[in-house]
C-alpha positions in Angstrom: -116.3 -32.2 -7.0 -115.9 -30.3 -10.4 -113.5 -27.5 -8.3 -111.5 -30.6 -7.1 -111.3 -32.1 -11.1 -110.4 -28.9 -12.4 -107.6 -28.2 -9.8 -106.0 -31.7 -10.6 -106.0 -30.6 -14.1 -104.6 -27.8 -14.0 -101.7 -29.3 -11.5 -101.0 -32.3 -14.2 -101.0 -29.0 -17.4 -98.4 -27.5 -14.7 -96.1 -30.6 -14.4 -96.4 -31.3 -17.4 -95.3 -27.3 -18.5 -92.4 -27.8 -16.3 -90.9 -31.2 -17.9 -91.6 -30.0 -21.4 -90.2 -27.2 -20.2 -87.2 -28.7 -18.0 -86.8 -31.1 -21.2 -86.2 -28.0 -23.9 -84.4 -25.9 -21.5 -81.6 -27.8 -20.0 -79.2 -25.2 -19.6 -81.4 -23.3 -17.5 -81.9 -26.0 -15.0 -78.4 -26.3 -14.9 -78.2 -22.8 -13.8 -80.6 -22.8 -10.9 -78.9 -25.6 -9.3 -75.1 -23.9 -10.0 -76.8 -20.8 -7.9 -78.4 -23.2 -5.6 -74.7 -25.2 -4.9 -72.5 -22.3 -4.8 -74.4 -21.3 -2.1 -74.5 -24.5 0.0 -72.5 -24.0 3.1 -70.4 -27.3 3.6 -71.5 -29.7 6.9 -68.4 -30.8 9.3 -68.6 -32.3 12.3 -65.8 -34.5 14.1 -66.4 -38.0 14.7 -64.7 -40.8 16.4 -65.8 -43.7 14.6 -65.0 -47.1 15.4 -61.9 -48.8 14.3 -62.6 -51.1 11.1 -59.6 -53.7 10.3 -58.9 -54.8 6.8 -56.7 -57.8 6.0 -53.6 -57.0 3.6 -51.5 -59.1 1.8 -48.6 -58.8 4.3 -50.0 -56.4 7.4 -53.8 -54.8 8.5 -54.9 -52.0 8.0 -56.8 -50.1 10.2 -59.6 -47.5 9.4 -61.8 -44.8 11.1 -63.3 -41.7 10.3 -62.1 -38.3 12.3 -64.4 -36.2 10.4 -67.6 -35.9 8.5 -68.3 -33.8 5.4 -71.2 -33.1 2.9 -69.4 -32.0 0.0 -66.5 -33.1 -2.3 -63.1 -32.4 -1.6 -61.0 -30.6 -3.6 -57.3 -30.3 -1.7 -56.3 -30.9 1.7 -53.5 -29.5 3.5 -52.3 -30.2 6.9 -49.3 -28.5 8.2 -46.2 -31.4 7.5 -44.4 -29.6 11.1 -47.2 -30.3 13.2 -46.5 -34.1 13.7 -49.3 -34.4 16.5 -52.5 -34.8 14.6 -55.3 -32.6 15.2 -58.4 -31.9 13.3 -58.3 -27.9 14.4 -55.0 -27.7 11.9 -57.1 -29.4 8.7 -57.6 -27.1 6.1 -60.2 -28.3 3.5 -61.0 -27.2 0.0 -64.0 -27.9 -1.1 -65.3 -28.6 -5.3 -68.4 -26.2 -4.2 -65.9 -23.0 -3.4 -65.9 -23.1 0.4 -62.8 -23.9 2.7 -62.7 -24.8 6.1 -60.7 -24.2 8.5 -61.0 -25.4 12.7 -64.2 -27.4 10.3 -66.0 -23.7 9.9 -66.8 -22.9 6.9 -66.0 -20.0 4.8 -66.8 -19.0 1.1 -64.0 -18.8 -1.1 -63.3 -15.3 -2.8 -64.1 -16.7 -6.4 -65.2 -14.6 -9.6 -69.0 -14.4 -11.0 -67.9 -17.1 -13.9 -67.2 -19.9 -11.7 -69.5 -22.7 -12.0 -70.4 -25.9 -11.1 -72.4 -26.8 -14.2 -71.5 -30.1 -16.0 -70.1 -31.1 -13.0 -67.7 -28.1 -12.3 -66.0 -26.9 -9.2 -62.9 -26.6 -8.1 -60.7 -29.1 -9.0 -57.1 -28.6 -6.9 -55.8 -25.2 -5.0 -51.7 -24.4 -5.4 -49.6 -22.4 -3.1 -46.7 -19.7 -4.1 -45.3 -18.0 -1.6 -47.9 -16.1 0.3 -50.8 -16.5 -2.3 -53.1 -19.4 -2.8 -54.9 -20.4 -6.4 -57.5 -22.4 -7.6 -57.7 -24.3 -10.5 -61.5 -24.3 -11.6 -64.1 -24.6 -14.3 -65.9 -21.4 -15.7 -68.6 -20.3 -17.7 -69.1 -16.8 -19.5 -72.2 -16.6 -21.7 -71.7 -20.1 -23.7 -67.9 -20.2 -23.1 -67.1 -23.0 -21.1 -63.8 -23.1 -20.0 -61.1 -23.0 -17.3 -59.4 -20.8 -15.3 -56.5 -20.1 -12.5 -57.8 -17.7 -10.4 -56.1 -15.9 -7.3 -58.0 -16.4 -4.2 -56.3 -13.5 -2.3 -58.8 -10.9 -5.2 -60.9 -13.4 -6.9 -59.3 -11.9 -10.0 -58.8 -14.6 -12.8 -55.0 -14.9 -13.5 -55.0 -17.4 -16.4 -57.9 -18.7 -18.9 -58.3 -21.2 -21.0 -59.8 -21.0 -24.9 -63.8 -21.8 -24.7 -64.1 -25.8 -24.9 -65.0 -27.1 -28.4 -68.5 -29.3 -28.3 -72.0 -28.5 -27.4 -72.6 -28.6 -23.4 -74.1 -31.9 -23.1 -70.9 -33.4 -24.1 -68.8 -31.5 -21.4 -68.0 -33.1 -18.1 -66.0 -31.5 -16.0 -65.2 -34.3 -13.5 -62.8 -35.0 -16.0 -61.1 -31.3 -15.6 -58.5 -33.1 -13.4 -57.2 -32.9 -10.1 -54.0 -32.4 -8.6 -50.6 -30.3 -8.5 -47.2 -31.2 -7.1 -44.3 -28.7 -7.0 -40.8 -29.6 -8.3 -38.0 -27.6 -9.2 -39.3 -24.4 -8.7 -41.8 -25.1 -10.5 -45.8 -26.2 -10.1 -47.5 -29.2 -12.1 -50.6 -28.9 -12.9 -53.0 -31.9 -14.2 -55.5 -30.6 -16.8 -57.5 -33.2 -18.4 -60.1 -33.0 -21.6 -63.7 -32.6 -20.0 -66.3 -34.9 -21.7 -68.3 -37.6 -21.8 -67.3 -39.8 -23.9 -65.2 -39.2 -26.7 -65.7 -36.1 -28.7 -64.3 -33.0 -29.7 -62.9 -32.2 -27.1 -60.7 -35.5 -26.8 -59.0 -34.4 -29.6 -57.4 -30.7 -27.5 -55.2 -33.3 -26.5 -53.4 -33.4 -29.4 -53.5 -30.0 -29.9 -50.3 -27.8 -28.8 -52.5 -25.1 -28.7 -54.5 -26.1 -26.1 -54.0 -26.8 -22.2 -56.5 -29.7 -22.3 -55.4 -33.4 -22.1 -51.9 -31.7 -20.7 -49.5 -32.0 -17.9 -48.7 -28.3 -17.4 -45.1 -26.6 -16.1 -45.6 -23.3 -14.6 -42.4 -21.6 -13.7 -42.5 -20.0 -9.9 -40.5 -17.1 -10.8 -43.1 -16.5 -12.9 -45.7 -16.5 -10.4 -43.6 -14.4 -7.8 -44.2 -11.6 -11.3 -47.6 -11.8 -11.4 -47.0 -14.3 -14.4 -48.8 -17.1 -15.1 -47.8 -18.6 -18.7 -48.3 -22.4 -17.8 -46.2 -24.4 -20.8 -46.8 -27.9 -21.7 -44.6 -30.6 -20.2 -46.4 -33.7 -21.1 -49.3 -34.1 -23.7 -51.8 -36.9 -24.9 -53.9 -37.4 -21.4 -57.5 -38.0 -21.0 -58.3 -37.2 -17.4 -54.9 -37.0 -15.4 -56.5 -37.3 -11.7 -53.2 -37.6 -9.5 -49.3 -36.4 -9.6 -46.3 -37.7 -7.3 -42.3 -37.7 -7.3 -39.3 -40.0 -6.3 -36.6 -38.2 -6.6 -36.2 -36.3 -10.1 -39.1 -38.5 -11.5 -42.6 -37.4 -12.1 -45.6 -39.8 -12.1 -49.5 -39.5 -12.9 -52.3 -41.4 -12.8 -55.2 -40.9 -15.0 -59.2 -41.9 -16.3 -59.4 -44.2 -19.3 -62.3 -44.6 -20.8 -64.1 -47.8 -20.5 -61.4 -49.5 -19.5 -57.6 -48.1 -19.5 -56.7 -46.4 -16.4 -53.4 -45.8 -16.6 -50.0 -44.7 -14.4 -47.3 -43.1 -16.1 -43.9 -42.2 -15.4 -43.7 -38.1 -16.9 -41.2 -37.5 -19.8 -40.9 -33.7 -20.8 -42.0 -33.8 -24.4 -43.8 -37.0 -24.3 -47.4 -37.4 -26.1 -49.4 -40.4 -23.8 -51.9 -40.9 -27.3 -54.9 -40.0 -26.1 -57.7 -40.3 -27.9 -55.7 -42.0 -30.6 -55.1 -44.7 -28.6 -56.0 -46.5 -24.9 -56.3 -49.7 -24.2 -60.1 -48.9 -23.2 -62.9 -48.9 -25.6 -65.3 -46.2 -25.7 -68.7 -45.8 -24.0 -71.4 -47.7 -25.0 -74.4 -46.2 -27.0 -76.3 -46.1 -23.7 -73.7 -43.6 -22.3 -73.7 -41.4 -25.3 -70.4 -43.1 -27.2 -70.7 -45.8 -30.1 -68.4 -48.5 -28.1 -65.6 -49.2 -30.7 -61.9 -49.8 -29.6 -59.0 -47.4 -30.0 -55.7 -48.4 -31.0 -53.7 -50.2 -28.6 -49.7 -50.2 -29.4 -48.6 -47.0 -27.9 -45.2 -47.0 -29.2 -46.0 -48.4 -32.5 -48.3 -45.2 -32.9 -44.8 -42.8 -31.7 -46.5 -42.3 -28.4 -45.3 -43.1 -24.9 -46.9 -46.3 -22.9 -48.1 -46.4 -19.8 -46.5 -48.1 -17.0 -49.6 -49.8 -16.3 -53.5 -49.9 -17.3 -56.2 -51.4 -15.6 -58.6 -53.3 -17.9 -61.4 -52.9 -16.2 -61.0 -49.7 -15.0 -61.0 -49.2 -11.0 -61.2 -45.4 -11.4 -58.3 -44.2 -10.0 -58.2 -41.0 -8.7 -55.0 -39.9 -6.7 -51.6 -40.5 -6.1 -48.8 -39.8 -3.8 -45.5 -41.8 -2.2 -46.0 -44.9 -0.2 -46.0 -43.9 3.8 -42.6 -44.5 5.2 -43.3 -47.6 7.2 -44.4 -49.5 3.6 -40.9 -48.1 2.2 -39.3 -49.8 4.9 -40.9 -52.8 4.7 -41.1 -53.4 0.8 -37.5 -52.0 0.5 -38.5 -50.8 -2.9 -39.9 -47.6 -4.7 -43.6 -47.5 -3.6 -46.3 -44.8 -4.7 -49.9 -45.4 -3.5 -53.0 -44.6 -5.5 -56.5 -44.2 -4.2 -59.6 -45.2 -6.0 -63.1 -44.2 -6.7 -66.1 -45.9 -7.7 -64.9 -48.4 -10.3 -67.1 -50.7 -11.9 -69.3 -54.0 -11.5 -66.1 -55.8 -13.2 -63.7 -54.4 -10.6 -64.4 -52.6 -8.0 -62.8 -49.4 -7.1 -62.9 -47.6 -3.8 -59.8 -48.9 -2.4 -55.8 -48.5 -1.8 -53.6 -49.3 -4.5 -49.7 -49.9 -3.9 -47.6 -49.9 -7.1 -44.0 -51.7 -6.4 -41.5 -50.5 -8.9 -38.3 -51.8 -9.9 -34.9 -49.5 -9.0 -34.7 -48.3 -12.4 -38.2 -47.1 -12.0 -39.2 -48.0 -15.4 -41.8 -51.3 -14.8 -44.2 -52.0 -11.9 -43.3 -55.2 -10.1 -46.8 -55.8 -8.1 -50.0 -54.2 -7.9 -52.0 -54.6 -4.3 -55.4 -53.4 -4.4 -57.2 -52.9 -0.8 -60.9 -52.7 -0.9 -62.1 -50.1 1.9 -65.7 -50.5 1.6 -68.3 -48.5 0.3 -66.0 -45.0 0.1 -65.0 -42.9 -3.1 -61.5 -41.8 -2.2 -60.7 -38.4 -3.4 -57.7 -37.1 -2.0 -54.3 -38.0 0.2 -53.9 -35.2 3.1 -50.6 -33.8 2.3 -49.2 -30.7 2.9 -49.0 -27.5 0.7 -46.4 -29.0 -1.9 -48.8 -32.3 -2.1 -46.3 -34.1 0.0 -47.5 -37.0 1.8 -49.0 -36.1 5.4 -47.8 -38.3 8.4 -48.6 -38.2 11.6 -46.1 -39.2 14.6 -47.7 -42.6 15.0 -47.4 -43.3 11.3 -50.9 -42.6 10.5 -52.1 -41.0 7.0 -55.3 -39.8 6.6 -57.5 -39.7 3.1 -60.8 -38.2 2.0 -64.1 -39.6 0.7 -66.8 -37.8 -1.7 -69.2 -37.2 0.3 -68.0 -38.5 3.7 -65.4 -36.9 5.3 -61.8 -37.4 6.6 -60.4 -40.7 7.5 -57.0 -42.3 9.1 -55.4 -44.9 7.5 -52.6 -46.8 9.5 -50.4 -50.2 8.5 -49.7 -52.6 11.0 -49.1 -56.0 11.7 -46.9 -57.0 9.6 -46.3 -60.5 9.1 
């Protein structure tokens, strides 16, 4: 009896150790898991899941899952030739460092700094030429910052300055995530990661820094083993998605609580952030004080957004409307996806934004609730162009969950 008392004692000293010590060190926990993740081969099986219909305003839309998947996505290409879909042609980039291609899994060739602490990964892959790049978060000692790195050598081929505040108050969800090419040139979202507002809202306004930016990067450049990204657009918070019609440029972005936002890209143009959104800042409970930022965008000298979502639906990607909506809305179309959202308004749907001709007001907003997914990413192909199949399908992914096909019908 005494063996057994002294035993549980010594078990409830040792937990007790390891929160006080968890607790103090938090940066070292942080680490183990980083190792632990890194190393976590990606699951991916292919399904064939029942067809689920949801009722849109003017046609159904129909829903399965093709394939299954345990981690985050971070790009997916599928060949735009190759009409005929088939899950052997998917190439999947994952936020953990792995791709898969024929759904095997294979680590990507990414330098010792990578990391997935504060929520790291990678956040989109770019294609130039013959060579791929990621777009990723990095730690070196207490540097965190971010970094374009080839994935042909694992050789970092651009860095960012070391991010400002301490690192409980960086979040690299809101790194950003997505490219489009234009011009002979790449785009690359770049947002400011934190938590709420802090120091590092503010590299936004800063010219000096990539954060809060919509960067240019010239392919000539890149074909010189030159990456010198310049600043195109300035004044974002977290810039999740980046789409074209025609010569015109459009993002998508995090508010805080409250203000997600689409834009339509000016070169030169500052979109205010953190000086003003029409969201309001955390609430003490999530590590911000609450109070409201200035609203006016243009009385303020900055650009306003298209739209913005109060509540926020957590919109996460963007691309062009599939052609059969085109045809039938006979009007500029982009489609947005959503995550998680909020208990005001829910996200994890389909968003189709109907713009005027002149492209510079947003007639209608449809929202289409899929159920219980976090949509990440459109399947396009290596320019972020749209993906369709032959029958018209398009196919999105969820955190999480895997590969699904989306396909309009029934229109009435």
């Amino acid at each position: 009896m005494k063996r057994i008392a002294i035993i549980s004692l010594l078990w409830i000293i040792s937990l007790l150790f390891a929160v006080i010590w968890s607790y103090e060190n938090p940066e070292n926990i942080e680490y183990f898991k980083n190792y632990i993740k890194k190393n976590k081969e990606i699951k991916a099986e292919k399904v064939d899941s029942a067809e689920e219909k949801i009722i849109g305003n003017s046609f159904l839309v129909k829903l399965s899952q093709i394939v299954s998947l345990s981690e985050k996505t971070a790009f997916v290409v599928y060949p735009d030739k190759k009409l005929k879909f088939d899950t052997k042609n998917l190439v999947i980039y994952s936020q953990n460092g792995f791709v898969l291609k024929n759904l095997k899994s294979e680590k990507l060739n990414l330098p010792k700094e990578f990391t997935l602490q504060r929520n790291g990964g990678v956040k989109t892959v770019f294609f130039s030429e013959n060579e791929t790049y990621a777009f990723l978060s990095a730690k070196k000692n207490n540097c965190y910052y971010a970094a374009i790195v080839s994935l042909s050598n694992g050789k970092e081929v651009f860095k960012s300055n070391c991010l400002l505040d301490i690192p409980k108050n960086i979040d690299f969800n809101g790194l950003g995530s997505s490219n489009i090419h234009h011009n002979n040139k790449v785009y690359l979202a770049v947002g400011t990661p934190e938590k709420h507002a802090s120091k590092n809202s503010f590299l936004a306004q800063d010219p000096n820094s990539i954060f809060g930016k919509i960067l240019e990067i010239d392919k000539e450049n890149i074909r010189n083993n030159l990456i010198d990204p310049i600043i195109f657009t300035s004044g974002h918070r977290v810039p999740q998605g980046l789409a074209k019609i025609g010569r015109n440029l459009f993002n998508v972005e995090h508010g805080p609580k409250g203000g997600d936002e689409i834009n339509i890209l000016k070169k030169g143009e500052n979109y205010g952030w953190p000086v003003v959104s029409y969201g309001t800042n955390y609430l003490k409970d999530s590590g911000g004080d609450g109070k409201s930022y200035k609203i006016n965008h243009s009385s303020n000298n900055f650009k306003e957004p298209l739209f913005a979502f109060v509540p926020s639906v957590g919109i996460s990607n963007l691309n062009n409307c599939p052609k059969v909506l085109i045809e039938y809305y006979k009007s500029p179309c982009l489609l947005a996806l959503s995550l998680r959202g909020n208990n005001l308004r829910t996200g994890k749907s389909l968003i189709i934004f109907l713009l005027n001709n002149k492209l510079n007001k947003i007639n209608s907003i449809e929202k289409i609730y899929l159920g219980n997914l976090k949509l990440r990413h459109f399947v396009t192909d290596e320019k972020n162009n749209l993906y369709e199949d032959i029958k018209g399908n398009i196919y999105v992914s969820a955190d999480k969950k895997g590969i699904y096909r989306v396909n309009f019908s029934d229109f009435r």
